[in-house]
C-alpha positions as CSV (number, residue, x, y, z in Angstrom):
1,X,27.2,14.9,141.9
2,X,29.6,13.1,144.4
3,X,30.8,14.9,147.2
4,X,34.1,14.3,148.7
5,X,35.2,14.9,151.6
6,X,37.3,17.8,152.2
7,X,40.7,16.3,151.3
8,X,42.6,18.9,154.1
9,X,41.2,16.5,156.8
10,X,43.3,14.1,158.7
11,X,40.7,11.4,158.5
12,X,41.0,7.9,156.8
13,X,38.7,5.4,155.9
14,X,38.7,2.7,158.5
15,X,38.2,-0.4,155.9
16,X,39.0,-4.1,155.7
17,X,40.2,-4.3,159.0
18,X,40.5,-6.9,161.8
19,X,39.0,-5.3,165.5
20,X,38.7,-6.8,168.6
21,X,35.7,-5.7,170.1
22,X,36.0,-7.3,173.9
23,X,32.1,-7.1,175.2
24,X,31.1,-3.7,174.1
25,X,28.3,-4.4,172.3
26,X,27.6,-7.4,174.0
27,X,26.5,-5.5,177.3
28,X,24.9,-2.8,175.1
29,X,22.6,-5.5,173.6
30,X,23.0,-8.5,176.0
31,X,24.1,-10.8,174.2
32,X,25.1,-13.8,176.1
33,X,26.3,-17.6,176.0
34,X,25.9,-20.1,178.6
35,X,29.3,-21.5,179.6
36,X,30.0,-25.1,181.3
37,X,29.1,-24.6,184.4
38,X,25.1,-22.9,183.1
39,X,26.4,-19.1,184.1
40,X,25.4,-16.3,181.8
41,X,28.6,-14.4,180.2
42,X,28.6,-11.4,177.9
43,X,30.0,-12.7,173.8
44,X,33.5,-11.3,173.1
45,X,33.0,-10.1,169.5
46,X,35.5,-9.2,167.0
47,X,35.0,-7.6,163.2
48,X,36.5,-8.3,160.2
49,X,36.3,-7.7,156.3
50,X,35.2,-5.3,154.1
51,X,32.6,-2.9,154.7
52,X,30.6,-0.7,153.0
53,X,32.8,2.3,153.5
54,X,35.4,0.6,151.4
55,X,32.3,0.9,148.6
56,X,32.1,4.1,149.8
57,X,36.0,5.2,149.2
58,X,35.4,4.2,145.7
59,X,32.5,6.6,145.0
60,X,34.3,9.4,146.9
61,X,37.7,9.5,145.4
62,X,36.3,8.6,142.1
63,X,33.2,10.2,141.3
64,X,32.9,13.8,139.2
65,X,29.9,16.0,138.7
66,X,28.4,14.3,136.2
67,X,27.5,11.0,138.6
68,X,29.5,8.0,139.7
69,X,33.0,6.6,138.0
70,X,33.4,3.5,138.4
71,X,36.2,1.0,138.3
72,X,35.8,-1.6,135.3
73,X,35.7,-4.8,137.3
74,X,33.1,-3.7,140.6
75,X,30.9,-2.1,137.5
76,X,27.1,-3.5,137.3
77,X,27.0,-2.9,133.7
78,X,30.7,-2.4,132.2
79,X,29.7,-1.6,128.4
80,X,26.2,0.0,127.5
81,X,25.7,0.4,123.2
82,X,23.8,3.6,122.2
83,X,22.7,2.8,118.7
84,X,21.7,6.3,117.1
85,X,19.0,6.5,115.2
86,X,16.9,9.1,113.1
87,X,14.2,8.9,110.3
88,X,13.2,5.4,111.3
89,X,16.2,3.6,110.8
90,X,16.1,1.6,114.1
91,X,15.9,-2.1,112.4
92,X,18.4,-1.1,110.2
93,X,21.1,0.6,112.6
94,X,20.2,-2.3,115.0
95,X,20.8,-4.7,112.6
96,X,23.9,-4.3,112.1
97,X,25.1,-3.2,115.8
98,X,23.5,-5.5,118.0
99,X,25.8,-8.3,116.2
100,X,28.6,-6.6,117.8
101,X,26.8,-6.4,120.8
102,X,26.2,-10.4,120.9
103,X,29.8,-10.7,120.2
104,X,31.3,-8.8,123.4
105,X,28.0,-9.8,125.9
106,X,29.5,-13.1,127.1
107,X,32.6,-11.3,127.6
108,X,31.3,-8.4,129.1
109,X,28.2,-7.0,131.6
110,X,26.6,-5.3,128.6
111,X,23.2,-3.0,128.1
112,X,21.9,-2.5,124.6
113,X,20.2,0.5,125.0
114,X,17.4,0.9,122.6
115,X,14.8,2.9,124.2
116,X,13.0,6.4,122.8
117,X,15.3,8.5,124.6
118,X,17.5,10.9,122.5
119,X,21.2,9.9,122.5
120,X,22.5,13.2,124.9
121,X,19.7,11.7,127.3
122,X,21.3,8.4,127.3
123,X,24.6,9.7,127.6
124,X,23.6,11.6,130.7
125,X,21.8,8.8,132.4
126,X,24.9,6.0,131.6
127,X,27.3,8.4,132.8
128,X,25.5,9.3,136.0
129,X,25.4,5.6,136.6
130,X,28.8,5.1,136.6
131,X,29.4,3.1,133.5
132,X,33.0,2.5,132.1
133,X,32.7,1.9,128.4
134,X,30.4,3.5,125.9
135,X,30.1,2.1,122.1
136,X,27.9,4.2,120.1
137,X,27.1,4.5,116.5
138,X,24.7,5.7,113.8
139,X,24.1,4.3,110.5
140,X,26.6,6.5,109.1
141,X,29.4,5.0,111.4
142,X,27.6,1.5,110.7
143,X,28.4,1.6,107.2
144,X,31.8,2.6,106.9
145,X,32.4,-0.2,109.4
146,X,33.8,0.7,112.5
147,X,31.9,2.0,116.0
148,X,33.0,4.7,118.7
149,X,33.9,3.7,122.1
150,X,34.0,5.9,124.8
151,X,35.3,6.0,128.2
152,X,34.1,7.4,131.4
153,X,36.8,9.4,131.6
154,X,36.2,10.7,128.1
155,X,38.5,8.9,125.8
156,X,37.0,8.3,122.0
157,X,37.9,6.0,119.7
158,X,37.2,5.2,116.9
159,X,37.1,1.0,116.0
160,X,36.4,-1.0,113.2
161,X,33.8,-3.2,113.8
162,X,36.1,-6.2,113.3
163,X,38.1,-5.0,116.0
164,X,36.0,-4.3,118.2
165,X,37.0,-7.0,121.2
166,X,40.6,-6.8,120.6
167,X,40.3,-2.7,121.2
168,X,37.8,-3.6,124.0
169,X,40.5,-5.1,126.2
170,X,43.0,-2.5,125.6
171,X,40.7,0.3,126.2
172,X,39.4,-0.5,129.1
173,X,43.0,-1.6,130.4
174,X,44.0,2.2,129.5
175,X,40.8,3.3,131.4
176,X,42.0,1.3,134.3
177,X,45.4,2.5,134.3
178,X,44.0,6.1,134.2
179,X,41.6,5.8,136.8
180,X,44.4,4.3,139.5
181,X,47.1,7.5,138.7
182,X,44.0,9.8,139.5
183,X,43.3,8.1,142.4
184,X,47.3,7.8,143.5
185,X,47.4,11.6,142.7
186,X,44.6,12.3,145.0
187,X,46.3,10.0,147.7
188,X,49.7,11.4,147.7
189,X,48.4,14.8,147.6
190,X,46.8,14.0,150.7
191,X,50.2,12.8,152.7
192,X,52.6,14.8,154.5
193,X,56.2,13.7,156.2
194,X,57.2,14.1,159.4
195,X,60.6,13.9,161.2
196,X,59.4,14.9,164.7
197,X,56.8,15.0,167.4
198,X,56.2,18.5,167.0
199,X,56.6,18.5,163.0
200,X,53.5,15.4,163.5
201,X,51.5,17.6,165.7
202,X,52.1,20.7,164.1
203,X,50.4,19.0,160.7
204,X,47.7,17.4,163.3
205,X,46.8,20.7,164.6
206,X,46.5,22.1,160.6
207,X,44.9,19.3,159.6
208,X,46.7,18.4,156.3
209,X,46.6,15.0,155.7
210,X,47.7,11.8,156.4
211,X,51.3,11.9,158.2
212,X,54.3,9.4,157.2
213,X,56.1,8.8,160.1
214,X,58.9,6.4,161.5
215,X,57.8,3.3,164.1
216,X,59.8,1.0,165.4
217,X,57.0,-1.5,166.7
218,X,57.1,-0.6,169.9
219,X,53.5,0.0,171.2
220,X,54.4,2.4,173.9
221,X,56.0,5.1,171.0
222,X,52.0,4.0,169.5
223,X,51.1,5.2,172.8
224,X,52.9,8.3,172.5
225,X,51.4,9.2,169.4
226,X,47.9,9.0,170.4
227,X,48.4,10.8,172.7
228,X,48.3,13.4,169.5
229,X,45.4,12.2,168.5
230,X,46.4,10.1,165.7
231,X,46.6,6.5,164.8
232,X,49.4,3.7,163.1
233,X,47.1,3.2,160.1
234,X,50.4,0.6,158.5
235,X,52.3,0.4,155.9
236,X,51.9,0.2,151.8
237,X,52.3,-3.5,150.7
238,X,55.1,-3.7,148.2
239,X,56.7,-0.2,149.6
240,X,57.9,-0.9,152.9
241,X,60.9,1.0,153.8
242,X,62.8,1.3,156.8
243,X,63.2,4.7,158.5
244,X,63.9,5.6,162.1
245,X,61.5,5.4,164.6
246,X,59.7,9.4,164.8
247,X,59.5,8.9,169.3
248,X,62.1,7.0,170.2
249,X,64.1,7.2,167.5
250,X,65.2,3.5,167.2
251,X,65.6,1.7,163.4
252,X,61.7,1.5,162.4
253,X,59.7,1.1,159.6
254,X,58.0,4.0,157.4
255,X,54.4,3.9,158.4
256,X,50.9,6.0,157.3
257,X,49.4,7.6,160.5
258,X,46.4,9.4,160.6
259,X,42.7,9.5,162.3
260,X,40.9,6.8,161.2
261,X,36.5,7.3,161.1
């Protein structure tokens, strides 16, 4: 089970940022260089890139009860094939599955799962992992031609074998599209507006979410509002705005504010 955090904090995950560190840790761990004249002086250190939080973002907003969800292209193993077999027919069922599963594995991170477990087992364990794309058949399926696929999410379909790759792209492009309007759901359910300071620190104080505010750039109004304890966190590439500024009141830009962790 993946547990989120509870999504009426005002928190955000501080991710693939740049920070400028000054000597911080430097002095904590003496870390030092010798400059040109042979005296000792504490590193400045900055940060950048992605961290494992960002990881970590994923498996929160995404994950269920049953295990991890995973987006297609971050996936270890993107399709896993459950043959399903019963009164010895594994050579046969295999015979005519794993040629489908040759024919998507160069395309595709694939698993051929052919070990003793019973199929609801190896549901439960490819789920819990996180796995995108399920294709499973039996011999029944096998002869009539055609496979199942199933998404994380818990889309079926039914494919002919001869289709297979072709419907491989566009399910898992529908899979992909589904996962990002859950995840956009979550998000915007998450913001708030605000038109003043007290407005801002009235939704601070409850804790509601994220705040979309008005800044100008100035990085005294930035000043102001830590002051109330929250943080410019930017803007959303490709939906910038403009919008007065919520301190001073000056033309601005529409930005995300928040406490970042």
């Amino acid at each position: 089970m993946i547990r989120r955090p509870p999504r009426s904090t005002l928190s955000s995950s501080s991710a693939a940022s740049d920070v400028y560190k000054r000597q911080n840790f430097s002095k904590a761990y003496d870390v030092k260089y010798s400059d040109e004249s042979g005296s000792q002086i504490y590193a400045q250190q900055t940060s950048y890139g992605i961290s494992m939080r960002a990881l970590a973002a994923v498996l929160g907003v995404h994950g269920d009860d049953r295990g991890l969800v995973l987006p297609y292209p971050i996936a270890p193993v993107q399709v896993v094939f459950v043959p399903i077999y019963s009164k010895g027919n594994e050579n046969e069922v295999d015979s005519a599955l794993l040629p489908v599963f040759d024919g998507l594995k160069a395309a595709y991170r694939c698993v051929y799962d052919n070990s003793a477990k019973r199929p609801g087992e190896k549901y439960y364990y490819w789920e819990m992992k996180g796995v995108p794309i399920r294709v499973e058949a039996g011999m029944r399926d096998l002869s009539a031609g055609k496979v199942t696929i199933v998404d994380r999410l818990g889309g079926r379909h039914e494919v002919p074998i001869g289709s297979a790759a072709q419907k491989m792209d566009e399910i898992i492009s529908q899979y992909g599209a589904q996962l990002a309007g859950k995840a956009r759901a979550i998000f915007e359910g998450m913001v708030r507006d605000a038109s003043s300071l007290d407005e801002l620190a009235l939704i601070r104080e409850e804790k509601r979410g994220m705040i979309r505010a008005g800044w100008c750039g100035d990085m005294q109004c930035a000043d102001r509002l830590k002051e109330l304890a929250v943080d410019i966190l930017g803007t959303e590439k490709g939906c910038e705005r403009e919008r007065a500024c919520i301190v001073c009141g000056k033309k601005g830009t529409e930005v995300y504010t928040g406490k970042p962790y």
